[in-house]
DRENSETOR-973989 format. One record per residue (C-alpha): residue in one letter; x, y, z. Coordinates in Angstrom, 3 decimals, padded with zeros to 6 digits, always signed. Each point is the difference from the previous one (the first is absolute). Example, Ala and Ser with C-alpha at 12.3 -4.5 7.8 and 13.67 -1.06 7.14 Angstrom:
<sites>
   kollum         xx         yy         zz
        a   +012.300   -004.500   +007.800
        s   +001.370   +003.440   -000.660
</sites>
This chain:
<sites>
   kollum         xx         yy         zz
        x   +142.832   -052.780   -227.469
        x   +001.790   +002.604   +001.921
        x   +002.710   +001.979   -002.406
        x   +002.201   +001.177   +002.650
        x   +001.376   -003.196   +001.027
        x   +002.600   -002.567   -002.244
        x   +000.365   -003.818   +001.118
        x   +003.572   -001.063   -000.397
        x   +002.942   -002.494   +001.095
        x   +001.144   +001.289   +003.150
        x   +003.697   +001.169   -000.117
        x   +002.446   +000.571   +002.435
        x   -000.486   +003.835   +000.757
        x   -003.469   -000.618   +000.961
        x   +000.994   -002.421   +002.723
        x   -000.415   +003.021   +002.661
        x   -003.094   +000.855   -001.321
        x   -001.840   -003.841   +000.550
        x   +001.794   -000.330   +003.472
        x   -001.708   +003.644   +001.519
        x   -003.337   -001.673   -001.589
        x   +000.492   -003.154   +001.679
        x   +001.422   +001.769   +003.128
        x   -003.339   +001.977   +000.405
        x   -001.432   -003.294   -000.025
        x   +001.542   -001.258   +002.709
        x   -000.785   +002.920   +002.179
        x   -003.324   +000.695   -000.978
        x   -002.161   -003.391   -000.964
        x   -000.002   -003.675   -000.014
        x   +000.424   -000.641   -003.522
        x   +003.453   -001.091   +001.002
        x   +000.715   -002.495   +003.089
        x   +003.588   +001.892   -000.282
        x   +000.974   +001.757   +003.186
        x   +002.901   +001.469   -001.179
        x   +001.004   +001.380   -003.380
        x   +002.252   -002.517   -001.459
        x   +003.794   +000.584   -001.384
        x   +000.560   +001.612   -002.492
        x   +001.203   -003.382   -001.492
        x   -003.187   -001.056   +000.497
        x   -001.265   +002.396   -003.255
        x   +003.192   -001.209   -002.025
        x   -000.995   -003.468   +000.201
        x   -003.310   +000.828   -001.532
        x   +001.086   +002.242   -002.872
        x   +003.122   -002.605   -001.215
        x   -002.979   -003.134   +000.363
        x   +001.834   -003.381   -000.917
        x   -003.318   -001.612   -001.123
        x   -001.328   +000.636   -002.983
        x   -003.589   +000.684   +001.984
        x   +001.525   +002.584   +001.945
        x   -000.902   +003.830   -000.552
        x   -000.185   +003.324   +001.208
        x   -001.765   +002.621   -001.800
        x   -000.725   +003.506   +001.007
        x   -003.166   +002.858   -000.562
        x   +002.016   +003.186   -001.079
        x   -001.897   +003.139   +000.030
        x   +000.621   +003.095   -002.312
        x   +002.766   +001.396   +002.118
        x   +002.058   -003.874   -000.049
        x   -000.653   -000.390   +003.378
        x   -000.878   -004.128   +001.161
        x   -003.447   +000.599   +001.529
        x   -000.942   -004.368   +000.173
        x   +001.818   -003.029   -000.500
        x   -001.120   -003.204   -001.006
        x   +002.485   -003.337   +000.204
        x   -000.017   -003.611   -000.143
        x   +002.108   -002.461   +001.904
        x   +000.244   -003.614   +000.864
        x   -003.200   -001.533   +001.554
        x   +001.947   -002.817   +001.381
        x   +003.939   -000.690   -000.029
        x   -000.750   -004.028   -001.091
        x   +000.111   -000.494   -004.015
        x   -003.248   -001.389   -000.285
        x   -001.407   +003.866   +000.492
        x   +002.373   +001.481   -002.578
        x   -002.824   +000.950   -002.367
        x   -001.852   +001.494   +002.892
        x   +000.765   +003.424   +001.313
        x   -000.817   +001.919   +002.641
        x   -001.135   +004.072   -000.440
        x   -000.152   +003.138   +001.929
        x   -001.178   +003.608   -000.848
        x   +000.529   +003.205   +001.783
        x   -001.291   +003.370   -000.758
        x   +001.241   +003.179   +001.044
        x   -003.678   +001.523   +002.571
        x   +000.010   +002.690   -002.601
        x   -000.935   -001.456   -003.260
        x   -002.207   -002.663   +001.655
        x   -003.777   -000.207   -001.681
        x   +001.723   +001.619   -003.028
        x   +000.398   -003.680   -002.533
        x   +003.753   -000.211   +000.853
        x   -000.361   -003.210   +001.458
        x   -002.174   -001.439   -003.290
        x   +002.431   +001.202   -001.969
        x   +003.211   -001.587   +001.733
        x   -001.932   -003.083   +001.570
        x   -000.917   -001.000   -003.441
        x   +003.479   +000.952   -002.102
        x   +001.633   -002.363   +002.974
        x   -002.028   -002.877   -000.872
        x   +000.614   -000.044   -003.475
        x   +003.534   +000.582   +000.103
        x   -000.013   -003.098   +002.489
        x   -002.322   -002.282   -002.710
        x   +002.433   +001.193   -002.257
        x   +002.737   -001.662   +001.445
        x   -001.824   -003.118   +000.804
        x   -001.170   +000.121   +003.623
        x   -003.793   -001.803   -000.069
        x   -001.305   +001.226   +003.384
        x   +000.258   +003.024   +001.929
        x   -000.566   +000.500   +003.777
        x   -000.816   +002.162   +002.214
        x   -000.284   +000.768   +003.656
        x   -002.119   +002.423   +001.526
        x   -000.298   +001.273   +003.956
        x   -003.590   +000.905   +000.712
        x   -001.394   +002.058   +000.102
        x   +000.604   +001.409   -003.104
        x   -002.573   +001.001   -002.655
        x   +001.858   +001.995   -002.249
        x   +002.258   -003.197   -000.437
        x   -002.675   -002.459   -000.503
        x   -001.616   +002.192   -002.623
        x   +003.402   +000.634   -001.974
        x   +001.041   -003.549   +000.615
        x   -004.205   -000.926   -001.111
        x   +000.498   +002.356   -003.357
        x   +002.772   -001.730   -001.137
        x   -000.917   -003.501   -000.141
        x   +000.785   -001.311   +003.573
        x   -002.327   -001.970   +001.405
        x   +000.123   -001.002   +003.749
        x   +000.864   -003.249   +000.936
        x   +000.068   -000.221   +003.599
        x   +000.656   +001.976   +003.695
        x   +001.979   -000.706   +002.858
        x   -000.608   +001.471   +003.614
        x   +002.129   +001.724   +002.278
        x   +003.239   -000.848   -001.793
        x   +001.339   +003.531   +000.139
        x   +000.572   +002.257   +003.168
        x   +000.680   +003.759   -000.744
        x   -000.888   +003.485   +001.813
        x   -001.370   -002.236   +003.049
        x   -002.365   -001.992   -001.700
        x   -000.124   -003.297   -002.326
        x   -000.867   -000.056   -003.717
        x   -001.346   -001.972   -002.047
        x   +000.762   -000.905   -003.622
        x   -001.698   -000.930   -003.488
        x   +002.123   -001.653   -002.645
        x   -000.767   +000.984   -003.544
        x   +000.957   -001.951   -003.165
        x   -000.254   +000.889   -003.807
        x   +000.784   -002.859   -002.621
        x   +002.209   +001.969   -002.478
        x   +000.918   -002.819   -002.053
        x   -001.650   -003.313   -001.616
        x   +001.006   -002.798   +002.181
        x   +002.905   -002.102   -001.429
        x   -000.363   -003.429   -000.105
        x   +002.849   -002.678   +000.466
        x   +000.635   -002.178   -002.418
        x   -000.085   -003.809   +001.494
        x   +002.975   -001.852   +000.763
        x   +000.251   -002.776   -003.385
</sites>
């Protein structure tokens, strides 16, 4: 396990710090169908998270500085998905290949079985092995594709959703 990094709650001063990671996303790849680097409002929303499912953690490395983030949200805005969230995990190009992301992958899933959420998804743009692996070594398993459904940098994208079953299922008890 790498010693250099810390997985913790994000907190407001490191808001800067996820939003140049996701920004360089935007620029540089299609692991984000964002064009355009949301509001800063946009990062607020995810750190104050009105659902008990909802989290953002962060990689810290020895100097304090955010170098990945890792968060969950809503999968779906109708109740019937409250116990199902949706995640997303970006890493800073320079401490990519070094076990940040199975460190903070894995601390964000717990936290969310923790507080009850029974599945996890993901989405990923392909191609993208490094995703699929980290996605792979932490439990994911694919569950399907769709074609074509993105359009970024002049070309279209495809997807794979991923889904991990953090919790046993809960069954309802029948109407008497």
């Amino acid at each position: 396990m790498p010693a250099p990094f810390v997985i913790r709650p994000a907190v407001e001063e490191d808001l800067a710090d996820i939003a140049a990671i996701y920004e360089h996303e935007i620029a540089n790849s299609i692991a984000t169908f964002d064009l355009e680097p949301p509001d800063p409002s946009y990062w607020h929303e995810k750190l104050a998270g009105d659902h008990p499912g909802d989290h953002l953690l962060v990689a810290v490395d020895e100097d304090g500085d955010v170098v990945g983030y890792a968060y969950s949200w809503s999968y779906r805005p109708r109740p019937a998905y409250s116990l199902t969230r949706e995640t997303s995990i970006y890493l800073d190009p320079s401490v990519r290949g070094k076990g940040v992301g199975t460190m903070l992958y894995p601390a964000l899933l717990d936290t969310m079985a923790a507080s009850g959420v029974h599945t996890a998804v993901a989405l990923v743009a392909l191609p993208n092995p490094g995703s699929i692996k980290l996605h792979e070594a932490c439990g994911f398993v694919e569950v399907g594709r769709m074609r074509e459904v993105g359009f970024k940098f002049d070309q279209w994208i495809d997807v794979a959703w991923f889904q991990k079953m953090l919790n046993p299922p809960v069954h309802a008890v029948p109407p008497s």
